[in-house]
VEXMI-613713 format. One record per residue (C-alpha): residue in three letters; x, y, z. Coordinates in Angstrom, 1 decimal. Layout:
// residues N
{ALA; {X; Y; Z}}
...
This chain:
// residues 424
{UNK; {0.0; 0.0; 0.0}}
{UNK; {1.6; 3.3; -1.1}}
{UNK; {0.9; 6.4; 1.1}}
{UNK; {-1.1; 8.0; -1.6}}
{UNK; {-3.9; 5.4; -1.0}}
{UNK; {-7.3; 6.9; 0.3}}
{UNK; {-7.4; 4.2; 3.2}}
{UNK; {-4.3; 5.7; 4.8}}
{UNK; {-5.7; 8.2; 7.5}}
{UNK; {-9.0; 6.8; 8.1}}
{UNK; {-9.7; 7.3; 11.9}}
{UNK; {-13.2; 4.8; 11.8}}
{UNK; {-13.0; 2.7; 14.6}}
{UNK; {-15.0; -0.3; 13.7}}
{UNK; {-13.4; -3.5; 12.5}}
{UNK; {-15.8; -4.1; 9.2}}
{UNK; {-13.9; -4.9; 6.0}}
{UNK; {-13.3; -2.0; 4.1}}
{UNK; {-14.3; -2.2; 0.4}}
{UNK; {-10.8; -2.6; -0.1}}
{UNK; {-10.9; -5.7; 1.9}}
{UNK; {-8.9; -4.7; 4.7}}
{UNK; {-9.7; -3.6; 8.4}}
{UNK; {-9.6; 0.5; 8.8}}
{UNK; {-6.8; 1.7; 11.1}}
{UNK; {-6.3; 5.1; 12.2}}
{UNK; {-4.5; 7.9; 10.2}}
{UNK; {-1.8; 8.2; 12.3}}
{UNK; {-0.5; 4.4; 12.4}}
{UNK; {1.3; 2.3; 10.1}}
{UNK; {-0.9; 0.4; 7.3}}
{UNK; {-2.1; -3.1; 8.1}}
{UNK; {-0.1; -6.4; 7.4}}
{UNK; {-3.2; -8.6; 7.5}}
{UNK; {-4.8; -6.8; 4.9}}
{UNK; {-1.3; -6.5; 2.4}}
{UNK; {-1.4; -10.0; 3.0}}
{UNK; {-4.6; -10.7; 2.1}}
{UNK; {-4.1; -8.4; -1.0}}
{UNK; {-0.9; -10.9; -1.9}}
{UNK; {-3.0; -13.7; -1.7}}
{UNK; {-5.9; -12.5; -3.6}}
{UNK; {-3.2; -11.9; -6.5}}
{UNK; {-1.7; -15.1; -6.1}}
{UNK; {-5.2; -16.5; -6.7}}
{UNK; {-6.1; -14.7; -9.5}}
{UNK; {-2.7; -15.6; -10.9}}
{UNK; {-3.6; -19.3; -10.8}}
{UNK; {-7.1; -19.5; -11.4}}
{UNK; {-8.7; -19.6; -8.2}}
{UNK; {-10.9; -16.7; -6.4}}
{UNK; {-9.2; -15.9; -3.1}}
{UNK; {-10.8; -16.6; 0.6}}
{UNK; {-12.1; -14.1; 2.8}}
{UNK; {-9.6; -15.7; 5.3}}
{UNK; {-9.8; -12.3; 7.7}}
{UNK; {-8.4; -12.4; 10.9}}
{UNK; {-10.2; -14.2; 13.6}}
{UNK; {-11.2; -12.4; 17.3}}
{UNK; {-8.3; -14.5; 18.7}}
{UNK; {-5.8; -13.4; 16.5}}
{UNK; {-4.9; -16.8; 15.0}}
{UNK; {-2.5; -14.4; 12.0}}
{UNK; {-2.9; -14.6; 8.5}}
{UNK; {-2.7; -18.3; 6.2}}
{UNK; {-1.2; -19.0; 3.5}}
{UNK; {-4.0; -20.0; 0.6}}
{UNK; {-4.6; -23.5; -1.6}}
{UNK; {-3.3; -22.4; -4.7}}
{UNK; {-3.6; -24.8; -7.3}}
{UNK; {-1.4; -24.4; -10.0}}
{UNK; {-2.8; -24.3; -14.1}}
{UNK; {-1.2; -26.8; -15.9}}
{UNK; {-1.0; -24.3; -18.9}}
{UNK; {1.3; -22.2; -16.6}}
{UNK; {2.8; -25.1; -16.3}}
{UNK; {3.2; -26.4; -19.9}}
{UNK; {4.6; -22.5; -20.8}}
{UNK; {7.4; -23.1; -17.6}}
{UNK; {8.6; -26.3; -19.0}}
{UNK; {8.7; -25.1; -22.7}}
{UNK; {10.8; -22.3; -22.0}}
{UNK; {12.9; -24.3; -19.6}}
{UNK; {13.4; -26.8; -22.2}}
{UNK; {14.1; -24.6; -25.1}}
{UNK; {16.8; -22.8; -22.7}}
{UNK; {18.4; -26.2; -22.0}}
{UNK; {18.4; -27.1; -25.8}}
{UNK; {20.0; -23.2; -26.8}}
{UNK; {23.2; -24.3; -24.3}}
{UNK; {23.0; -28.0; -25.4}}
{UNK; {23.4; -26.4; -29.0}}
{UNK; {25.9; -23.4; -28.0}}
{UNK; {28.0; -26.6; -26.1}}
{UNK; {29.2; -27.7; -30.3}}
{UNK; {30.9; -24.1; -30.6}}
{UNK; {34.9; -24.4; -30.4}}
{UNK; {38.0; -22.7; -31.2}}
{UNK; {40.9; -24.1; -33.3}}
{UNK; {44.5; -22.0; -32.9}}
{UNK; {46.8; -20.8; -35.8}}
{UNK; {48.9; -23.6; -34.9}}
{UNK; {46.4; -26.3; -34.1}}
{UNK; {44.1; -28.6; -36.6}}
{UNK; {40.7; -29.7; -35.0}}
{UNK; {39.8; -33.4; -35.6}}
{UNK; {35.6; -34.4; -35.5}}
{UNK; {34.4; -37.5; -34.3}}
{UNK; {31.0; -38.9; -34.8}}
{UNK; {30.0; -41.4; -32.7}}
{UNK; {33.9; -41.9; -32.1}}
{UNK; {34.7; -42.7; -35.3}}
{UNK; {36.4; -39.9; -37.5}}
{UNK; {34.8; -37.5; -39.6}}
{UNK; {36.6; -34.6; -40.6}}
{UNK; {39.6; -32.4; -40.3}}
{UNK; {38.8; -28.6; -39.2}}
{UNK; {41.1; -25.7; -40.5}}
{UNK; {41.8; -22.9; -37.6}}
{UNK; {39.3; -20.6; -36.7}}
{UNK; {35.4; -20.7; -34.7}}
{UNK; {33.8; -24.0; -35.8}}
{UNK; {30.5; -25.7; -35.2}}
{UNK; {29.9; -29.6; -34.3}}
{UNK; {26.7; -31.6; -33.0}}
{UNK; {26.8; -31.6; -29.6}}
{UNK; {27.6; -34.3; -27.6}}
{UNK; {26.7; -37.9; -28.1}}
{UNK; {26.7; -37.0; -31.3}}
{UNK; {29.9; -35.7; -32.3}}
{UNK; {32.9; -34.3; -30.5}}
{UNK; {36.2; -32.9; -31.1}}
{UNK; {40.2; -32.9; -30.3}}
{UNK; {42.6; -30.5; -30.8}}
{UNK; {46.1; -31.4; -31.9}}
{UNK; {49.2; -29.0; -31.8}}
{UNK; {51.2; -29.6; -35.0}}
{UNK; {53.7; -26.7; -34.1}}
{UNK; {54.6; -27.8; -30.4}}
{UNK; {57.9; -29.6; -30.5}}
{UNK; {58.1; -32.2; -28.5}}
{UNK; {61.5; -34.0; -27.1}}
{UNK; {62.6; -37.4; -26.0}}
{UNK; {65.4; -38.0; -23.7}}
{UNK; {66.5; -41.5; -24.1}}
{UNK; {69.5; -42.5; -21.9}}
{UNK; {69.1; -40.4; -19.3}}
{UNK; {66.3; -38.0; -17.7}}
{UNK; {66.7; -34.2; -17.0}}
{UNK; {70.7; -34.8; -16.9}}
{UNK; {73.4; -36.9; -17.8}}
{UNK; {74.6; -37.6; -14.7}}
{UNK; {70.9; -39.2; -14.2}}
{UNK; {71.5; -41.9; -16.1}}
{UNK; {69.1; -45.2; -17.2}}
{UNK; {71.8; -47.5; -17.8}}
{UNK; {68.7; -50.4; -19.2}}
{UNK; {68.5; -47.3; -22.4}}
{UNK; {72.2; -46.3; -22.8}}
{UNK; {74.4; -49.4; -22.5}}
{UNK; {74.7; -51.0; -26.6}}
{UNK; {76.8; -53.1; -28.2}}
{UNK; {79.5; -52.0; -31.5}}
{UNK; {80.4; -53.8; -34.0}}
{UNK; {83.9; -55.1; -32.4}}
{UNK; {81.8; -56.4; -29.5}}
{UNK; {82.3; -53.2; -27.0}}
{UNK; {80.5; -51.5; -24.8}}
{UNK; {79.3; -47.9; -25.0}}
{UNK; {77.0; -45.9; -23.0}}
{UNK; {75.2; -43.5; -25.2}}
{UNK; {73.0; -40.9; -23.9}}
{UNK; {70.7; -38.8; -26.9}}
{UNK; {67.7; -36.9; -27.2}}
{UNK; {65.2; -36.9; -29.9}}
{UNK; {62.8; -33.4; -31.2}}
{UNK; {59.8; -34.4; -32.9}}
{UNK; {56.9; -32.5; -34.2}}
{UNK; {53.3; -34.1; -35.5}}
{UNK; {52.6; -33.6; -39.6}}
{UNK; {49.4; -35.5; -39.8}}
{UNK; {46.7; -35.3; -36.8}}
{UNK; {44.3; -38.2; -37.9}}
{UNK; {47.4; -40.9; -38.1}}
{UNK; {48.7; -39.4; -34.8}}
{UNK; {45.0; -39.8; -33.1}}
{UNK; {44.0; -43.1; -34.8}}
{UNK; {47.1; -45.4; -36.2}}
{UNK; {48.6; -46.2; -33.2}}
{UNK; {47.5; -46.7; -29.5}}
{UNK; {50.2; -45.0; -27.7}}
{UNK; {52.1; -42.8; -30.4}}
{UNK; {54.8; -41.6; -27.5}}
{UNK; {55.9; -45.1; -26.8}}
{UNK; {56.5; -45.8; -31.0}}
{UNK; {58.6; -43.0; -30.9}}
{UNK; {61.0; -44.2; -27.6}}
{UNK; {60.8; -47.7; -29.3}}
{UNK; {62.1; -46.6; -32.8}}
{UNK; {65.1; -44.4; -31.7}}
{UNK; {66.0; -47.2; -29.3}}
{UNK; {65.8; -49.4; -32.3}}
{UNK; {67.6; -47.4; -35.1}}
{UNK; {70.4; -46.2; -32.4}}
{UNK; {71.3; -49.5; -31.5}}
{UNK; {71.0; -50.6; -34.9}}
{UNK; {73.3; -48.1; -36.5}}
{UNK; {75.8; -48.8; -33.0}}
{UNK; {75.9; -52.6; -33.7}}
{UNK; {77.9; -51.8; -37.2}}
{UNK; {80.1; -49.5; -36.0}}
{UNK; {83.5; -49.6; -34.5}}
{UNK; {83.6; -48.0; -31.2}}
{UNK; {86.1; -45.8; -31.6}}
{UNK; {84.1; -44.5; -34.6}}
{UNK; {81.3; -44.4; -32.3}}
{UNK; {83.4; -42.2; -29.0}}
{UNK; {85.5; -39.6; -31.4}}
{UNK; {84.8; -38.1; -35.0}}
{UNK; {81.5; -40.8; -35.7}}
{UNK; {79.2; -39.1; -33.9}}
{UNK; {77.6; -36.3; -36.0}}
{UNK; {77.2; -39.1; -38.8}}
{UNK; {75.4; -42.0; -35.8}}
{UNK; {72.9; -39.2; -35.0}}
{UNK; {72.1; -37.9; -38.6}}
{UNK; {72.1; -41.8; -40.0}}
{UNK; {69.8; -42.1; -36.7}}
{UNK; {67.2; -39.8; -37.6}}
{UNK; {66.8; -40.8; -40.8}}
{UNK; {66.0; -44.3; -40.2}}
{UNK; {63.5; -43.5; -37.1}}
{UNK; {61.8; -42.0; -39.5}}
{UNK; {61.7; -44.3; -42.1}}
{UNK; {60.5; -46.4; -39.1}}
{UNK; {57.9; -44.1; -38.0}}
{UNK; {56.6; -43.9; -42.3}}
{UNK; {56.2; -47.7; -42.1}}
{UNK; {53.9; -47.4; -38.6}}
{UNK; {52.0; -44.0; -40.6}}
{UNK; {52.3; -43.2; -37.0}}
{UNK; {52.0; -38.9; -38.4}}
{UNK; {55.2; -38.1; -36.6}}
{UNK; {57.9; -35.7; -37.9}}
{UNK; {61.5; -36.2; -37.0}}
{UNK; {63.4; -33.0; -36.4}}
{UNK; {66.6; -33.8; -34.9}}
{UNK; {69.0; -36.0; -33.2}}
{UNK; {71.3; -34.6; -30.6}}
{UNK; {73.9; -37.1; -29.0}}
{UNK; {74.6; -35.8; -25.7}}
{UNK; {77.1; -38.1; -24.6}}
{UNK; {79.4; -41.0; -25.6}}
{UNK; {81.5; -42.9; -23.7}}
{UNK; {83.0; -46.2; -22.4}}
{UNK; {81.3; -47.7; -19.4}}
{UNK; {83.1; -46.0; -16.1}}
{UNK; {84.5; -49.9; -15.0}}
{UNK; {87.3; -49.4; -18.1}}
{UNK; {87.5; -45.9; -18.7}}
{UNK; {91.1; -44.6; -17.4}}
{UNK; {92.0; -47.0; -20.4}}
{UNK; {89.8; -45.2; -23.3}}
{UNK; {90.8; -41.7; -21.9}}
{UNK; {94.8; -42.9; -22.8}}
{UNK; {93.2; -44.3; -26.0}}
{UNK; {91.7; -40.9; -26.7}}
{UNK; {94.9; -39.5; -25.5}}
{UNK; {96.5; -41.2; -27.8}}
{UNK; {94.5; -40.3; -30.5}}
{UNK; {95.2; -37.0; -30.3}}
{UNK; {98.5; -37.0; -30.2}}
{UNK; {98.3; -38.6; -33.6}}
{UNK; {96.5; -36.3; -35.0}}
{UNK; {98.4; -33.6; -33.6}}
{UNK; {101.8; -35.2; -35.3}}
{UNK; {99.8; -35.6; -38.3}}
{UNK; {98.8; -31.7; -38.4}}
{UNK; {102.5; -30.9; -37.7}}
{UNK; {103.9; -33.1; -40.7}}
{UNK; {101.7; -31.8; -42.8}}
{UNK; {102.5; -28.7; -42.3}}
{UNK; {106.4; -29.1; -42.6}}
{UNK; {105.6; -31.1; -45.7}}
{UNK; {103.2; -27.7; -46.7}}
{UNK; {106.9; -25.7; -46.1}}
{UNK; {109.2; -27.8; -47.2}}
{UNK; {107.1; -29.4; -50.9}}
{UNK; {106.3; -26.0; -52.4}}
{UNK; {110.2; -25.1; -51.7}}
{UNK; {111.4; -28.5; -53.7}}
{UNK; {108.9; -27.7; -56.2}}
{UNK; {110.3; -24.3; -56.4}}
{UNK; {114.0; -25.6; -57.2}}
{UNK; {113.0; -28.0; -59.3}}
{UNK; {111.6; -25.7; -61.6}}
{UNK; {114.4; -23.4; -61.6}}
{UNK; {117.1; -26.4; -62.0}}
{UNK; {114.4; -27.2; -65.0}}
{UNK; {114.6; -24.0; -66.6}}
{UNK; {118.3; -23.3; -66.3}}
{UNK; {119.1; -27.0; -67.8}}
{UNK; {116.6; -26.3; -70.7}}
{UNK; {118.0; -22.7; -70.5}}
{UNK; {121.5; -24.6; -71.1}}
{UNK; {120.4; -26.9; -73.7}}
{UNK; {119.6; -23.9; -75.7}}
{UNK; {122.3; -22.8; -75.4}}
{UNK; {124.5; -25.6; -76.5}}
{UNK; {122.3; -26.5; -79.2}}
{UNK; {122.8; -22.7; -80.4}}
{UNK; {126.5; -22.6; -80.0}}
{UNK; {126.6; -26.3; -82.2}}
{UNK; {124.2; -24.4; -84.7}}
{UNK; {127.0; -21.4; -84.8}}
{UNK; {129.9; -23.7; -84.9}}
{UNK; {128.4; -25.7; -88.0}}
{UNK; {127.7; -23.0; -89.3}}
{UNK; {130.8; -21.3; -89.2}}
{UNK; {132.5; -24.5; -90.1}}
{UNK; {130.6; -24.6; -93.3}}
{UNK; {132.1; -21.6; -94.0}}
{UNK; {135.5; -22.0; -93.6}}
{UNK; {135.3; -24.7; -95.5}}
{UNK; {133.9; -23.4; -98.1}}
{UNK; {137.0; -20.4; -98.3}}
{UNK; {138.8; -23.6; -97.7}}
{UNK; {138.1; -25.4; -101.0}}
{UNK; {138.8; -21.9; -102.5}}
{UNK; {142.3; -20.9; -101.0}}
{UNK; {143.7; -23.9; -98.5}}
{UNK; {147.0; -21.9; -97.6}}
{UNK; {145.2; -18.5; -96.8}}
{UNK; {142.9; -20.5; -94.8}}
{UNK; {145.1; -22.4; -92.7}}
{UNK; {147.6; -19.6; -91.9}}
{UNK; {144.2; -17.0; -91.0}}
{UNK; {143.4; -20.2; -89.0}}
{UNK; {146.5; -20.7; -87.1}}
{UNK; {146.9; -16.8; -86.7}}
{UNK; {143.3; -16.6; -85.1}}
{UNK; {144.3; -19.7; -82.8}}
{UNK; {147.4; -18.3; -81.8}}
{UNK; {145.4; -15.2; -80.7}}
{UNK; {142.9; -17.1; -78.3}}
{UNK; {145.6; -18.7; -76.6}}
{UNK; {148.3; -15.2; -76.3}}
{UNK; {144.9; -13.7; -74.9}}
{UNK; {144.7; -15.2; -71.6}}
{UNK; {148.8; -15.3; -71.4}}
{UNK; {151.7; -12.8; -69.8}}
{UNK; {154.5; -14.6; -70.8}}
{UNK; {155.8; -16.5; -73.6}}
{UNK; {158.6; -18.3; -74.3}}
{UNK; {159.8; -19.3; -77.6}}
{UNK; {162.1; -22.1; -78.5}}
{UNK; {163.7; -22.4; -81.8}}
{UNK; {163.9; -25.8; -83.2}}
{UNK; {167.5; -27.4; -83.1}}
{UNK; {169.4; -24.3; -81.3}}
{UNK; {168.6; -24.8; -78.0}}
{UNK; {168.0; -21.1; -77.5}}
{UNK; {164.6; -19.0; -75.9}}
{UNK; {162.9; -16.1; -77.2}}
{UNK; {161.6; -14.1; -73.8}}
{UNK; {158.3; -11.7; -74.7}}
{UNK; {156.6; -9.6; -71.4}}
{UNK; {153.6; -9.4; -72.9}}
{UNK; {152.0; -7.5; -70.0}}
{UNK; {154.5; -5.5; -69.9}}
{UNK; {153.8; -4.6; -73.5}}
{UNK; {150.3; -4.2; -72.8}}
{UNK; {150.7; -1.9; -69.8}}
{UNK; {153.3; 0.1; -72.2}}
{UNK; {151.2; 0.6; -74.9}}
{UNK; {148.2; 1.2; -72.6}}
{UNK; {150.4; 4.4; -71.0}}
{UNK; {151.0; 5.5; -74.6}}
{UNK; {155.4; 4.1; -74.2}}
{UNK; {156.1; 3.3; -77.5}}
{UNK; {156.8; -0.8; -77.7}}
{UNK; {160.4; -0.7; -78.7}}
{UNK; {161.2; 1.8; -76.0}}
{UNK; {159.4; -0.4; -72.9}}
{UNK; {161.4; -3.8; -74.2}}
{UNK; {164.3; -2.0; -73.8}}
{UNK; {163.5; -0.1; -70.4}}
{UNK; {160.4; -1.5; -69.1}}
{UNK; {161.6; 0.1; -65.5}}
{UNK; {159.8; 2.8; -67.3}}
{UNK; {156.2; 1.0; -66.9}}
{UNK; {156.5; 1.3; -63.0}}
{UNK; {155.6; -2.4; -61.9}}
{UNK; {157.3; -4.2; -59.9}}
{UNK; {159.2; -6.2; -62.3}}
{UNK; {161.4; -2.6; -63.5}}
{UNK; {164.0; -4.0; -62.0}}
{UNK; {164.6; -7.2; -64.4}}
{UNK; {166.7; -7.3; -67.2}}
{UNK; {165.4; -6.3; -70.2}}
{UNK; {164.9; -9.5; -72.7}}
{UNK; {167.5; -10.8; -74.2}}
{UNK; {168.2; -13.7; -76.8}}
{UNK; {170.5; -16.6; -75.3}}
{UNK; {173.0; -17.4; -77.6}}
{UNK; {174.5; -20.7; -77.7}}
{UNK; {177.9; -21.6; -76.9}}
{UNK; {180.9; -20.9; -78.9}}
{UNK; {178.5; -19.5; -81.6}}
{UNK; {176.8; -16.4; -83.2}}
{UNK; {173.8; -16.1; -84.1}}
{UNK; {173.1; -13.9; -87.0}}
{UNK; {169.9; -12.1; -88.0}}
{UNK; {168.9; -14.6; -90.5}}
{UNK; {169.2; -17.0; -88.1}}
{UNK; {166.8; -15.4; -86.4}}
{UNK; {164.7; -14.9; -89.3}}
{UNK; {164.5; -18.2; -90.0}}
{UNK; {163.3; -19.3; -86.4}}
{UNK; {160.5; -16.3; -86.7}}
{UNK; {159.2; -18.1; -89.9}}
{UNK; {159.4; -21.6; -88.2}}
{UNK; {157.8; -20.3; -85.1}}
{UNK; {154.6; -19.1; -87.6}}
């Protein structure tokens, strides 16, 4: 009751019903409960179907009831409807879902598959009838297989194998793998993770059995993880198990810990070949280009000499030819310009010469470097053989030449003529 209502006030003080319903109270007071009660109630009847009772209040002030309502079962019919329509927009709102940039979304009716979805909002039935998984093909995923969290955690059962010369290594590796195909990852295989621990188990020791192990502990290891990846996945193809390989990391290699002091002088060893390798091939880097230098030059000056030979044979045939041809022409011009010419090739080199006349036993002294020196200070000739202190060398002092004579003779100047012609 609001305080603009016409009943508020009223000051009658009889207890009849009011056409309102309601028992009059005085202006001053607050309005009755009863009768708002009784209001309620005759609201909830008309509401429902039903007139409402008098039901006042009784002289011993029992309070107000509560009515009978029955309820109309078209109310009802309209409650259910719109509760069940309510129920069916969620039940149909449940087949919205999201797929990522980097996700695929897989649709299963009835469990079995249906479709592949692309990334974006999609739409399925609901639930029993279809439903949905989401598969990351961008997530990389990685297997440790020898170890777990660290190498010095080791799982001896995953890392001891066997080499081809019947040792044995411990290997420790991990494996990065990514999905390519979402239905053959989901469907092909019961426990995909497991097929990928079981293949790089099987391809490692596989590709360990037929090696050598010191392949395996020093310069074979980039090749054993590379060779491993491939067949994994060659493995994984022949399962269509929808799993990507990416890479092969061997985190360790070595002998077991019972026998290695022995593998690290091995190792030790190893290396110190290598390092006298690196050092004689780089004297042999010094010392080949040097021989190879030589050799050329020894090459060229010996072809340099056989040109030169073969040129100077050239010149001497063909001078030959052409002293004999002025030979066949004048014999006795040629042989005394030949003798003359000879003469002069051997006086060249020489300082003194001594002549000896055949059959008189006497020599013919010449200085020729005196004569030289003479006639290279402008003396005449005659003048320095019969001074040559004049010349200034050491050898003033000596007599000047003279012709031994024999004993108990003369010797005239034809004499001597006749020994000058001889000597020519």
């Amino acid at each position: 009751m609001s305080l603009n209502d016409p009943k508020w006030g009223n000051r009658s003080g009889d207890n009849g019903d009011q056409p309102g319903g309601g028992p009059r109270r005085p202006n001053d007071g607050p309005p009755d409960l009863e009768e708002l009660w009784r209001d309620l109630n005759r609201k909830l009847s008309a509401l429902f179907g039903k007139k409402g009772g008098g039901g006042g209040s009784n002289g011993g002030g029992d309070g107000p009831r509560l009515p009978n309502v029955d309820f109309n079962p078209k109310f009802l019919g309209g409650g259910v409807g719109l509760l069940a329509g309510l129920v069916a927009v969620l039940w149909l709102a449940s087949g919205f879902y999201i797929v990522d940039a980097s996700q695929r979304g897989v649709v299963l009716q009835f469990g079995r598959y249906l479709e592949t979805t692309e990334p974006g909002l999609r739409w399925r039935f609901p639930f029993p009838f279809q439903s949905h998984e989401l598969v990351d093909l961008s997530k990389m995923r990685a297997l440790e297989i020898g170890y777990r969290g660290s190498q010095s955690n080791q799982v001896l059962k995953e890392a001891l194998m066997l080499t081809d010369d019947e040792n044995i290594v411990n290997i420790q590796f991990a494996v990065q793998w990514m999905l390519k195909d979402p239905v053959e990852y989901l469907f092909n295989n019961r426990s995909p993770d497991d097929a990928v621990k079981g293949a790089a188990e099987s391809a490692i020791r596989e590709i360990v059995g037929k090696s050598r192990m010191d392949f395996v502990l020093n310069e074979g290891r980039e090749q054993i993880a590379s060779n491993a990846a491939q067949l994994m996945q060659e493995i994984l193809d022949r399962y269509k198990s929808g799993i990507l390989i990416s890479k092969v990391t061997m985190q360790n290699a070595q002998p077991p810990e019972q026998v290695q002091p022995a593998f690290d002088d091995a190792v030790k060893a190893v290396q110190d070949r290598e390092r006298q390798r690196n050092e004689g091939q780089a004297y042999a880097n010094d010392v080949i280009p040097r021989a190879r230098g030589t050799a050329a030059r020894l090459i060229e000056e010996a072809n340099g000499y056989q040109q030169r030979v073969i040129a100077t044979s050239e010149g001497d045939t063909a001078r030959f030819r052409q002293i004999q041809g002025e030979y066949a022409k004048a014999p006795e011009v040629t042989r005394q310009r030949m003798y003359l010419e000879t003469m002069q090739q051997i006086y060249a080199n020489t300082t003194t010469v001594l002549i000896d006349a055949k059959g008189s036993g006497n020599l013919l002294y010449l200085p020729l470097d005196k004569l030289m020196q003479s006639v290279a200070a402008g003396v005449p000739a005659g003048e320095a053989a019969a001074s040559p202190g004049r010349t200034g060398s050491p050898l003033a002092a000596e007599a000047p030449p003279q012709i031994e004579r024999p004993l108990g003779g003369t010797t005239s100047s034809g004499s001597l003529r006749s020994r000058d012609r001889e000597s020519r």
